[in-house]
C-alpha positions, 0 to 999 in steps of 0.5 A: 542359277545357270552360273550356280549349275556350271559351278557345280558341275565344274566341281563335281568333273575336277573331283571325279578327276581327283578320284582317278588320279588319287586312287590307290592301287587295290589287292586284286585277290578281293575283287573279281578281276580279268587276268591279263598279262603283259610284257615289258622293257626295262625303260622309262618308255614304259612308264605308262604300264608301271604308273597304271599298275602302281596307281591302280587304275588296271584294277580300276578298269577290273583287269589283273594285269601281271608284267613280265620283264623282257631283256630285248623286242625279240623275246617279247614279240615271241612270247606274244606270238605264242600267246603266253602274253595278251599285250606287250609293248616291243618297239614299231619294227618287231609287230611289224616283222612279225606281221611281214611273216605272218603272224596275226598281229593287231597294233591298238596303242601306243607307248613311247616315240623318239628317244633312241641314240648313237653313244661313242667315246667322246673323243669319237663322238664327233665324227658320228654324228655325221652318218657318212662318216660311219663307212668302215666302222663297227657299230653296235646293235639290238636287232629289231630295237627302233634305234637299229631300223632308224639308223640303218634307215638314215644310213641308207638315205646318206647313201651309205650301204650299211650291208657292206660299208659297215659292220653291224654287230647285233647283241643280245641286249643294250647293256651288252651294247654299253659294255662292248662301246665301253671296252673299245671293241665296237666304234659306236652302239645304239641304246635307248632309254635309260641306257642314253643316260646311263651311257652319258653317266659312264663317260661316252657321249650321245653323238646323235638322237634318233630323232634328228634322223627320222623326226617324229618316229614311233617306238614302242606300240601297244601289241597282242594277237588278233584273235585275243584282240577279237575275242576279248575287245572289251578288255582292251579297251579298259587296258587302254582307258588304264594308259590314257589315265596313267598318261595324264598323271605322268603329265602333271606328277613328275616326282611321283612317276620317277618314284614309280618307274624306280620300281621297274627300272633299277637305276638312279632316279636323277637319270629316270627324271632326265629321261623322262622330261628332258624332251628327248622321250615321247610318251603317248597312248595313241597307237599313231597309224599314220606314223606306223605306215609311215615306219613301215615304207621307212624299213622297206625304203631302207631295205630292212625289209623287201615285202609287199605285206599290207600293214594297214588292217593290222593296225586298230585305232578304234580300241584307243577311241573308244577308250578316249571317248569313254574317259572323256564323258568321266572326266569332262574337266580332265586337260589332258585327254582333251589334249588326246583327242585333238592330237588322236583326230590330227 
């Protein structure tokens, strides 16, 4: 009997699982949703918001979620500074920045890590992968991108003064930092996904991986103003149960998830795969304090900033637990939120 009992809820926890994962996306003009607006990147990093909104699990949570396109960290974290957006996902330094200057900013999730690079022509690419070799040469940047923080901050710990050692051109987007890489009229540029891969696709080559300067780093983390955070906390915490369930099908659905995130981002879909299993790429809906302090005394060490500022009660780890307790009591089977919470609790 015991055995019949476990049997049965064995398959009764994998067929609530399949019910998630299989649900396909509603019409939200039919049910009485929460609207909720979002901001985006063009990058497999955001993968999580393309798969939730696609698969319909933001309407499964009862949230009308809207993405708004962003070319760059700046214009997105402005937009939620000024409430226009309710949630965006630009990058650890921007939220951070912002906070330093007094805006009341909450980080509750997170999105991407790693993944941010150094491209040069190939015949210049040696020599950078070596960050004391980069005195006296020209290096192109988004201002605010992780990429930018990492390797000023790498620079710094080579004892290289990136102030006046070398030229830091700041554009306005990554493409532009592809072109200006491509036309000769920079050294070096710092790109993120797709971009890497696309660089790679037009004939430069990645001399350095972020994550051989500053392991581990967090990028992109789930933001929004502490007053929508305070007033609205419910709807947060289904925004997030909406990730959690978007991660596990990124997980186990490589195909599907390339199809999807060819929506968002117009590129080849041999690169979106590259991109997003090819180990260069973290994918993850916990918001990581302990790394986005330790990102925050990165950009300080590395004169980024100067600031005395207290990150920490800027940061919430409860929306994410409760949002990963609730779906683990739905789906008791599910592999992937386990794998969560032991990753959340380390």
């Amino acid at each position: 009997m015991k055995r019949l009992y476990r049997r049965i809820i064995g398959v009764l926890a994998f067929a609530a699982i399949a019910v998630f994962l299989a649900a396909p996306q509603g019409n939200a003009a039919d049910k009485d949703l929460k609207k909720f607006n979002v901001g985006y990147l063009a990058s497999t990093g955001h993968a999580m918001y393309f798969i939730a909104k696609e698969r319909g699990y933001f309407e499964q949570e009862g949230l009308d979620v809207q993405l708004f396109l962003f070319t760059n960290s700046g214009e997105g974290m402005n937009a939620i500074a000024s409430g226009k957006l309710d949630a965006g996902s630009f990058g650890t330094a921007p939220p951070l920045v912002f906070i330093d200057k007094g805006v009341d900013l909450t980080i509750f999730g997170g999105q991407m890590s790693e993944g941010h690079g150094i491209v040069a022509k190939p015949e210049k690419a040696e020599q950078f992968k070596n960050l004391k070799n980069y005195v006296g040469k020209t290096i192109a940047t988004v201002r605010l991108s992780t990429g930018d923080v990492v390797f000023r901050g790498g620079l710094h710990s080579a004892g290289v003064d990136w102030k006046n050692q070398v030229t830091i051109k700041e554009l306005d987007s990554p493409g532009a930092v592809l072109e200006a890489v491509k036309k000769g009229s920079v050294d070096a540029g710092i790109l993120w996904p797709p971009f890497l891969t696309v660089a790679e696709q037009q004939g430069l080559k990645v001399a350095l991986r972020s994550g051989d300067v500053l392991p581990s780093h967090t990028c992109c983390r789930q933001v929004a103003l502490t007053s929508k955070v305070k007033a609205s906390e419910g709807d947060y915490v289904k925004f997030v149960r909406a990730l959690i369930k978007a991660h596990a099908f990124y997980k186990s659905n490589p195909d599907e998830t390339v199809d999807i995130t060819a929506k968002y981002v117009k590129i080849d879909k041999a690169i979106l795969k590259k991109d997003l299993y090819n180990g260069n790429l973290y994918l993850s809906p916990d918001p990581e304090k302990s790394s986005i302090l330790s990102f925050w005394s990165y950009m300080n060490r590395a004169e980024y900033v100067t600031s005395t500022a207290k990150i920490e009660p800027h940061i919430s780890t409860e929306i994410f637990r409760k949002a990963l307790e609730s779906v683990i009591i739905e789906y008791p089977g599910e592999r992937d939120f386990k794998a969560l919470k032991a990753s959340f609790k380390a």
